[in-house]
C-alpha positions in Angstrom: 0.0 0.0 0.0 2.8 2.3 0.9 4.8 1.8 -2.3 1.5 1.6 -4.7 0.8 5.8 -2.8 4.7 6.5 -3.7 3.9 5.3 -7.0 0.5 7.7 -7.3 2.3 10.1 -5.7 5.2 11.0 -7.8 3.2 9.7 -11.5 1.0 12.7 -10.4 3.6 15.0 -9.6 5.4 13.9 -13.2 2.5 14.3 -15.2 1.7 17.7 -14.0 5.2 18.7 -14.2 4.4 17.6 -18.0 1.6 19.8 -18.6 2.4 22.3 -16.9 5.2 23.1 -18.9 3.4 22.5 -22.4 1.0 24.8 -21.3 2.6 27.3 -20.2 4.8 28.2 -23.1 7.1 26.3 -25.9 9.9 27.4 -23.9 9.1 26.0 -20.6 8.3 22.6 -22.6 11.7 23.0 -24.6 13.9 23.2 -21.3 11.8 20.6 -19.4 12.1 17.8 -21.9 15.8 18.9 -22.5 16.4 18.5 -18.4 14.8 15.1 -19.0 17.0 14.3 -21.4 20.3 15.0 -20.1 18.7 12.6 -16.7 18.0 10.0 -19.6 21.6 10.1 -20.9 23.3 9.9 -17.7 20.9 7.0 -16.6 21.7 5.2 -19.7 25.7 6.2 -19.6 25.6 4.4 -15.8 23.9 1.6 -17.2 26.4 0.9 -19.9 29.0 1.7 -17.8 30.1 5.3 -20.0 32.1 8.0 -18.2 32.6 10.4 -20.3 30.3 13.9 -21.5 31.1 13.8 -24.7 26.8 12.5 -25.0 26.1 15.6 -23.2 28.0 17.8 -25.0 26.4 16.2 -28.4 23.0 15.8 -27.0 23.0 20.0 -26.7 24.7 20.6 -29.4 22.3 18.7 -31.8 19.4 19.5 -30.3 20.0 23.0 -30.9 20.7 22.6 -34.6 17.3 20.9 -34.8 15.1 23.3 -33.2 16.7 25.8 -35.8 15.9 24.5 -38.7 13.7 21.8 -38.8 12.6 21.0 -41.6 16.5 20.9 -42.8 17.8 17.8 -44.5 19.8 17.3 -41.3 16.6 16.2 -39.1 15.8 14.0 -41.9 18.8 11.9 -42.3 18.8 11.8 -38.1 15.2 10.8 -38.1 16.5 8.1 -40.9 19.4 7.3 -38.8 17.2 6.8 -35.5 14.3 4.2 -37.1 16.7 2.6 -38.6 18.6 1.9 -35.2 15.1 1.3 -33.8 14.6 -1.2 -36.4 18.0 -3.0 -35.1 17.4 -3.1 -31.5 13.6 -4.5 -32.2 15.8 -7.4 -34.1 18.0 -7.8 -31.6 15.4 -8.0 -29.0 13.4 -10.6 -30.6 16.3 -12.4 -32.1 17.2 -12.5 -28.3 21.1 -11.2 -29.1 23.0 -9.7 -26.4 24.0 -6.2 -27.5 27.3 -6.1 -26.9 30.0 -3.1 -26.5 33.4 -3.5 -27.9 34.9 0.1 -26.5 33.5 2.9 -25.3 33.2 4.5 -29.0 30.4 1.8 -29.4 28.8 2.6 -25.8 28.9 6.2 -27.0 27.3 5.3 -30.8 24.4 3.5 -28.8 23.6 6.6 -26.7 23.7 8.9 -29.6 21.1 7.1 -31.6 18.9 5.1 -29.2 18.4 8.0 -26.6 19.8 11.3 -27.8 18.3 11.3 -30.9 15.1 9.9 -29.8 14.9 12.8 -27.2 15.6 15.2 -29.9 12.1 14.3 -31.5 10.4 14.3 -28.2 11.5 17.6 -28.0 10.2 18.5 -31.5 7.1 16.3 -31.3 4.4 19.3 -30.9 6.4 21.3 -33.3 4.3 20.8 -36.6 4.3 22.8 -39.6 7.0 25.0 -37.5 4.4 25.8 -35.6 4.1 24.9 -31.4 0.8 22.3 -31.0 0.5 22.0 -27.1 -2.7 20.1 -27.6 -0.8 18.1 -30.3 1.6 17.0 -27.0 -1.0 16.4 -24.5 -3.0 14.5 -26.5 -0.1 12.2 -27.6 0.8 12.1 -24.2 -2.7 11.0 -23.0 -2.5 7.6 -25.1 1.0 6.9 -23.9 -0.2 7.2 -20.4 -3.4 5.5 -20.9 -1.2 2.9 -22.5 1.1 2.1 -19.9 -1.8 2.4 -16.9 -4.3 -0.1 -18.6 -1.6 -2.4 -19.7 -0.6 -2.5 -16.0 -4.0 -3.2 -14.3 -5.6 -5.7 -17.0 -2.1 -7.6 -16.9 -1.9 -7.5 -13.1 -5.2 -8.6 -12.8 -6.2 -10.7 -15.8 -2.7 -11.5 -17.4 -2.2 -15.3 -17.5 0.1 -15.5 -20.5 3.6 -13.4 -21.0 4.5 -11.6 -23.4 8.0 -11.6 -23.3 9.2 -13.7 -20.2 13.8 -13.6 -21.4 13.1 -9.6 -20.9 10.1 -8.4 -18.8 8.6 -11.4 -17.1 5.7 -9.4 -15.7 4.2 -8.1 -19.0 1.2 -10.2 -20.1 -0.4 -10.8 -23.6 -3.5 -9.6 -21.5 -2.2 -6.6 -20.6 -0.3 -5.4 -24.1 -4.1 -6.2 -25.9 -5.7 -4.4 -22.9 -3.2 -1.7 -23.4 -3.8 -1.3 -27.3 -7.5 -1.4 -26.8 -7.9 2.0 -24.2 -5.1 3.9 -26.3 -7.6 3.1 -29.4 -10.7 4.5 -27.2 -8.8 7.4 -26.3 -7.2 8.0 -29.7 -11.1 7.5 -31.2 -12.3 10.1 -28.4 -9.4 12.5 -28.9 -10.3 12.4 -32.4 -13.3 14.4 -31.2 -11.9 17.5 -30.3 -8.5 17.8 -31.2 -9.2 18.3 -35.3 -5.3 18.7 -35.6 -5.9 14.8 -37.5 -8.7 13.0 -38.9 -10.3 10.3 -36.9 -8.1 7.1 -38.9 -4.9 9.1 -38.6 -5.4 9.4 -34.6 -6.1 5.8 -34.5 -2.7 4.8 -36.6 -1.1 7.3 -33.9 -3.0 5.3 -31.0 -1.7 1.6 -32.8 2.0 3.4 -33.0 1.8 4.7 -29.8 1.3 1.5 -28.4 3.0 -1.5 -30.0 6.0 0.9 -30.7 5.7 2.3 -27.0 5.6 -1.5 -25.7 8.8 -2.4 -28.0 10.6 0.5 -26.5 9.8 -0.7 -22.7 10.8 -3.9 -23.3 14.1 -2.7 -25.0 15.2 -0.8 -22.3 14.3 -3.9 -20.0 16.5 -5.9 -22.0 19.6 -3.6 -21.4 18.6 -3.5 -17.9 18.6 -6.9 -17.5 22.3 -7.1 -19.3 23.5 -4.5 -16.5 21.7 -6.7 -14.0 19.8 -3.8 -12.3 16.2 -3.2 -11.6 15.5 0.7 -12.7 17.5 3.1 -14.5 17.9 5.2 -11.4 15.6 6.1 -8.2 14.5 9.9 -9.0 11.2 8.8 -9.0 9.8 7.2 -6.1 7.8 3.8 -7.1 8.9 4.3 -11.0 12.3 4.2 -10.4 14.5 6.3 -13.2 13.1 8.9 -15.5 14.1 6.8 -18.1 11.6 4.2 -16.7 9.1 6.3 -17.1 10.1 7.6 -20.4 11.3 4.7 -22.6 8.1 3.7 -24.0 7.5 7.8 -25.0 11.0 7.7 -26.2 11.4 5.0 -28.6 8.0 6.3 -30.3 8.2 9.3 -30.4 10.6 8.9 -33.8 8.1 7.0 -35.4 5.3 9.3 -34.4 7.1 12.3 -35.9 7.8 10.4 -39.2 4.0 9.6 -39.7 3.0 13.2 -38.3 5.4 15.3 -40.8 6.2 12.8 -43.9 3.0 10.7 -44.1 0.0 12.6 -43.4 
């Protein structure tokens, strides 16, 4: 009971941290997803076992090339670059490789394009046309959240058959449909007000949101397991990293830019 109201208390704090700061001005949402970025990358660096700042250093310095210009060839070959390392750890996950690290120079390579780049288009997510969409964000961030909170009641109370038991023994079949499901009702509802997308386009965001989402928590499980810890870090009390409570938003959010900005 005590952990389950550390849990409530610190997802509630987080997700009005979140909209607060789209709300309040592209600025505040700029610097707050930045600031969970560079808590990402030095989550990650510890988990890999990195010490250097040469991600930091990168992280900053790419991001603010992007927010400059982006609609620049640039974004698009780092938005190329980052599905198609996507599309390499989904292999690797499922053809249930280890990822290894030869140096550091490969640690480093592995940070650039699975987190920094990845929190680069978080960053730029509500950022269509050039123009700032806070609705855009909350409403993408509504699924995601919906997502992850059904997925985890249906599949702690219904889930009788895992999903992926090498990497995340407590996600259920149960609770990845159960998951999928809500983020459909609330893409279908969303649909209703937000006219930013037509009904069928929300509900191809809902599907990506939530099978990609899914991936990406179970990818970051799989390089937790490899470093043999729990959580990417304790910031959050009952979540345990900001990574943890980001990896699913993370490894979509590249895939939800490319269908918001190239396909619709």
């Amino acid at each position: 009971m005590r952990h389950l109201l550390k849990r409530s208390f610190s997802g509630i704090i987080y997700v009005l941290l979140f909209l607060f700061a789209i709300l309040f001005s592209r600025e505040s949402y700029i610097v707050l997803t930045t600031i969970f970025g560079f808590l990402c990358i030095w989550e990650f660096n510890k988990m890999v076992d990195l010490k250097n700042y040469a991600s930091y250093i990168f992280y900053a310095f790419v991001l603010f090339l992007m927010l400059q210009r982006q609609e620049s060839y640039a974004t698009v070959l780092v938005l190329s670059i980052t599905l198609l390392s996507s599309l390499f750890l989904i292999y690797q996950l499922f053809a249930k490789k280890q990822i290894t690290f030869s140096n550091d120079r490969a640690k480093l390579g592995v940070t650039i394009r699975y987190i920094i780049f990845s929190i680069c288009f978080l960053v730029l997510l509500p950022f269509h046309k050039n123009t700032f969409h806070p609705y855009l964000m909350i409403s993408i961030l509504s699924i995601i959240w919906i997502n992850d909170s059904f997925a985890f009641f249906i599949g702690k109370n219904f889930g009788a058959n895992k999903l992926f038991p090498s990497v995340s023994p407590k996600k259920t079949i149960e609770g990845f449909l159960g998951g999928l499901t809500f983020s459909l009702i609330a893409a279908l509802f969303i649909s209703k007000f937000n006219l930013e997308f037509s009904m069928i386009n929300w509900l191809v965001i809902g599907v990506i949101v939530s099978v990609v989402g899914t991936i990406g928590d179970l990818v970051e499980s799989k390089f937790k397991r490899q470093a043999k810890i729990k959580d990417s870090g304790n910031i959050m009390p009952g979540h345990g990293g900001i990574l943890d409570r980001l990896d699913s938003l993370l490894f979509a959010a590249p895939f939800v830019y490319l269908y918001i900005n190239f396909i619709i």
